[in-house]
N, C-alpha and C positions, 0 to 999 in steps of 0.2 A: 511450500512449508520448508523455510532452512530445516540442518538437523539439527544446529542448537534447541529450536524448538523442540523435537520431536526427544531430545535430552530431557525437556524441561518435562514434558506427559510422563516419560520413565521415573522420572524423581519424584513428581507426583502420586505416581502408582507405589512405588517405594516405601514414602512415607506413610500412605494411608497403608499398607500393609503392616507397618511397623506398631501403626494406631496411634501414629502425629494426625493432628491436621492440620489443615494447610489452605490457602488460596490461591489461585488462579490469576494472574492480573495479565488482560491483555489487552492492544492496542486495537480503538474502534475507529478512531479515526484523526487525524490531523490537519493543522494549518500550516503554512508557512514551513520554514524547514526542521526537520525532524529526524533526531540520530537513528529513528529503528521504524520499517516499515508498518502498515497497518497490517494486522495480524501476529504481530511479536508477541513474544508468550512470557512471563515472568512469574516464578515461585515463589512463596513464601510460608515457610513451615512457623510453626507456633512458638521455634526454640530462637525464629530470627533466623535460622539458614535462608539463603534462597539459590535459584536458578533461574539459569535464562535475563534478559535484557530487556529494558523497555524505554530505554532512555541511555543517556551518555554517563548516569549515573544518581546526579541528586535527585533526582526523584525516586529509584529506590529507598534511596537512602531515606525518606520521606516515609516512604511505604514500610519500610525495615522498624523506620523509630516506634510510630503507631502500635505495628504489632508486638515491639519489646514490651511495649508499654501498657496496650492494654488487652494483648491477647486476641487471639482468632473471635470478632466480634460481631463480625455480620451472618444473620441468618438464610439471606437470599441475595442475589446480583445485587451489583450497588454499580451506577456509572458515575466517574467520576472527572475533572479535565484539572489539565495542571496548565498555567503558561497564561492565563486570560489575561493578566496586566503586564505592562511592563518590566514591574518590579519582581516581580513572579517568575518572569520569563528568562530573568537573568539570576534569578536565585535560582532556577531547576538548571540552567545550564540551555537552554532551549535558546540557539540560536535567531539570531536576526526577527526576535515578539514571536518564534513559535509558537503553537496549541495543541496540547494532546489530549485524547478523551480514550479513558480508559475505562474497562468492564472489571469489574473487581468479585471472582465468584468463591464464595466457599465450597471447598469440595467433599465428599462422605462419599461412602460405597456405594450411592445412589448415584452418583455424577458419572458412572459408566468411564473412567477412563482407562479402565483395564482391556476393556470390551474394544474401545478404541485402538489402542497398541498392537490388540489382536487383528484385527482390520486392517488395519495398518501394515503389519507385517505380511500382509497376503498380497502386499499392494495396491489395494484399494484408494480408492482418494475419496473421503469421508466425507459429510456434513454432520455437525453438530450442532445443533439448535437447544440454548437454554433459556427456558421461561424464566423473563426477568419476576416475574410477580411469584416465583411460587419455586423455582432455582431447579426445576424438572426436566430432565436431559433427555432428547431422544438423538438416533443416532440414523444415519441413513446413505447410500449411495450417492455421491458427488455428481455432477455434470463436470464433464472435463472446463467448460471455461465458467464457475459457478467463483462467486467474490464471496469476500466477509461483509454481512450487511446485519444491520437492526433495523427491523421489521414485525407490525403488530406483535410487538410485546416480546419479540423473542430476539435474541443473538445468535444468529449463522456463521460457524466458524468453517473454513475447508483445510483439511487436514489431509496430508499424503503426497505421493510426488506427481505433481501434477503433470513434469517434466517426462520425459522419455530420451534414452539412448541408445542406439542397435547400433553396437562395434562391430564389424565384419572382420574377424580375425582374432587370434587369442597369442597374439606373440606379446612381447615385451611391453614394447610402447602401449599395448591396448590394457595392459594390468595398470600401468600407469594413470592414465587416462578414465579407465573403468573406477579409479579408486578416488582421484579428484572431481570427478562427475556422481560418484554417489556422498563423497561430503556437501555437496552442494544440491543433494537430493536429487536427483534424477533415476528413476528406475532404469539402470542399465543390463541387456540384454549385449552376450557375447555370444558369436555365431560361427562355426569351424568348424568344419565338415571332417579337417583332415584328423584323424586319432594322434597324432604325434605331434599335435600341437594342441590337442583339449588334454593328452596326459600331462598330470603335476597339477592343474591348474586347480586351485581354493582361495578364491576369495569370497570373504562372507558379503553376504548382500547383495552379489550379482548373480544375474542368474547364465551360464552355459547352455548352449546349445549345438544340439546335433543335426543340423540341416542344409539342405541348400541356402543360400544367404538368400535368394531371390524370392525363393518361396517364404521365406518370413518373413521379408519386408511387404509382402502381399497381405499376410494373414494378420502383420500387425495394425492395417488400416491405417495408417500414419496420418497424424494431424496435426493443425500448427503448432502444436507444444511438442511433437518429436524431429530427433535427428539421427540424421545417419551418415557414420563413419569407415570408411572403407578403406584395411589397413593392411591387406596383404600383400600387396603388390603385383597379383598373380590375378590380371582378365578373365580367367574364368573363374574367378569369384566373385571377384569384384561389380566387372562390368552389367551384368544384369541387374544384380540391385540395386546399382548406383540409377540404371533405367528408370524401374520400378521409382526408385523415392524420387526421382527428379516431376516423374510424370505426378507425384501426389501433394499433399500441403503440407511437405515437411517444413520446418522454418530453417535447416540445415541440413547442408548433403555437402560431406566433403572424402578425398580422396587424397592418401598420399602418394608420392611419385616425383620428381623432377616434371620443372615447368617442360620442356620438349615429352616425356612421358604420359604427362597430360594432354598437351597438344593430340596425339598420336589418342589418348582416349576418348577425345571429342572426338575427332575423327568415326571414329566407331561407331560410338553412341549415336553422330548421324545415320548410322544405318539402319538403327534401328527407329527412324522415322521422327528423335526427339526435336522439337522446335528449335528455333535460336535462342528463345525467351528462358525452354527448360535447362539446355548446356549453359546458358550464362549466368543458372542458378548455380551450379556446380562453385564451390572452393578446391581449387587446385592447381599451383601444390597448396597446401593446403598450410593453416595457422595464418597468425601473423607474426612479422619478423621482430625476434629477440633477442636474436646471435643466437637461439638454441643449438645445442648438438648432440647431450645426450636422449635418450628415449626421455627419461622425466622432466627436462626442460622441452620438450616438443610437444607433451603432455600437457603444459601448462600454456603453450603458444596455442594447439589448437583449442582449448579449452575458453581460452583469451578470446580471440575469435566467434566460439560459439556463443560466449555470455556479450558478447557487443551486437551480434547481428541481435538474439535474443531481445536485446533491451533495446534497440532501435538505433544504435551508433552509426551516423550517418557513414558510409565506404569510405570519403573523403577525408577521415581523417584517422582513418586507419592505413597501415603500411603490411600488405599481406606479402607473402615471400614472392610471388609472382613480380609485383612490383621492386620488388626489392633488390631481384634478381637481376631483372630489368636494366636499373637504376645504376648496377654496379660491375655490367658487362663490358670490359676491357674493349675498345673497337677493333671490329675484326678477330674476337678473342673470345673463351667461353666467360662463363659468370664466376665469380671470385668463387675458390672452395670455400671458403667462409660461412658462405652463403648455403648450403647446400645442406644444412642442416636439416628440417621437417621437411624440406623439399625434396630430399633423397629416394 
């Protein structure tokens, strides 16, 4: 669930608090290519405001005119598609004969999305199921890898972060990092054991911790929607947990440090009996190369990185600073300072 989405549930709560109404429009499912994934959430209050995206644009605009025009009109879900002809498909903006089917719901104090928020906020990752025939909302615990589907008579939405992040460390770069990784929805957990680096630390949304890094990458049962970032530079923080996630099904385990650094932590990690297959999962040093150098541009290199392994971007056509570094080592000479940005 982006967090534009989860903007759009608050402004829905919003307005029915204010005693607008409003509707729901979200995406069920697609053809062809499509500017907003399935599951995009889009608002529409009764004054014509809205929120959230469903499209590159005309077809809001579509949906906007409607309700200027004749008012929050539907009593129960309505599925609707935009894009079927060709002439359509260039009036809404929908690239190359796209197709979109969208769930159009009115919402009342009945539709539970307060209830949801609350949920939400505890971190949960939600299912919502609404009865098209009768617009009856139940609410329920998610299965981590559960989809948007319609299904005898009802719409399955999954709401929440489905994502997971455990920063091991609470310096600089990991506030950075911690704050671009929860706009992109990931429940991230920060982990520093030392008191002189969890004092000062307030950022809303993330949660702090006081533990050994290893013991909570144990207790958090890591699975392929988490990853772990290990950011202190200091082995005995690091290295255990870096163990721990390498041996589990995280879909990311990275480590900052200079390429010989890491060299020098594989090394280790073999002793602790990790395969070739588990160290080769390791990113380190870690990102990929953007000339970063301050904390918030290495924030964004490895962040880079996590959303392409993520999304399945083949290695080849990514340039990690390992390579890079590589690539741009003087003969007989160390690696360009240049270079040595997230790798440091």
């Amino acid at each position: 669930m982006d967090s534009i989405d989860l903007d759009v549930l608050k402004t829905c709560d919003a307005w029915l608090a204010s005693g607008r109404r409003c509707q729901l429009v979200t995406v069920i499912k697609t053809w062809g290519s499509s500017p907003r994934p399935i599951g995009a959430l889009l608002a529409i209050c009764d004054d014509g405001s809205v929120a959230g995206s469903v499209s590159g644009g005309c077809i809001e605009d579509d949906l906007i005119e409607k309700v200027r025009r004749n008012g929050i009109e539907l009593a129960r879900p309505e599925i609707v598609s935009y894009g079927i002809s060709a002439d359509e498909a260039h009036r809404f903006g929908l690239p190359c004969g796209g197709t979109i089917e969208l769930a159009i719901e009115p919402l009342s104090g009945d539709s539970r999305i307060r209830e949801l928020l609350a949920r939400l906020a505890e971190g949960e990752l939600v299912e919502r199921r609404v009865n098209l025939a009768s617009g009856a909302v139940t609410l329920a615990r998610a299965e981590a890898g559960a989809i948007l589907r319609v299904q005898d008579g009802e719409l399955a939405t999954i709401h929440g972060p489905r994502w997971r992040l455990y920063i091991i460390g609470a310096g600089p770069l990991s506030r950075f990092l911690a704050q671009i990784a929860s706009g992109m929805d990931y429940r991230v957990v920060v982990c520093d054991p030392r008191e002189e680096y969890r004092s000062g630390w307030n950022l809303a949304g993330v949660e702090l911790v006081h533990a050994m890094p290893d013991d909570l990458v144990i207790e958090a049962r890591l699975d392929a929607r988490s990853a772990v970032v290990a950011l202190t530079h200091d082995p005995k923080l690091d290295d255990l947990a870096l163990m721990e996630a390498l041996r589990s099904e995280a879909f990311y385990v990275g480590a900052i440090g200079s390429r010989l650094n890491n060299d020098k932590r594989r090394e280790r990690l073999r002793l602790f009996d990790l395969s070739e297959a588990q160290l080769a999962r390791l990113h380190g040093p870690i990102g990929i190369y953007i000339g970063s150098k301050t904390p918030s541009e290495i924030a964004v290199s490895i962040m880079a990185e996590m959303t392409a392994v993520k999304n399945g971007v083949p290695a080849d056509l990514l340039v990690p600073h390992a390579a890079a570094a590589a690539a741009s080592r003087p003969a007989g000479g160390a690696a360009c300072s240049v270079l040595r940005d997230a790798a440091a």
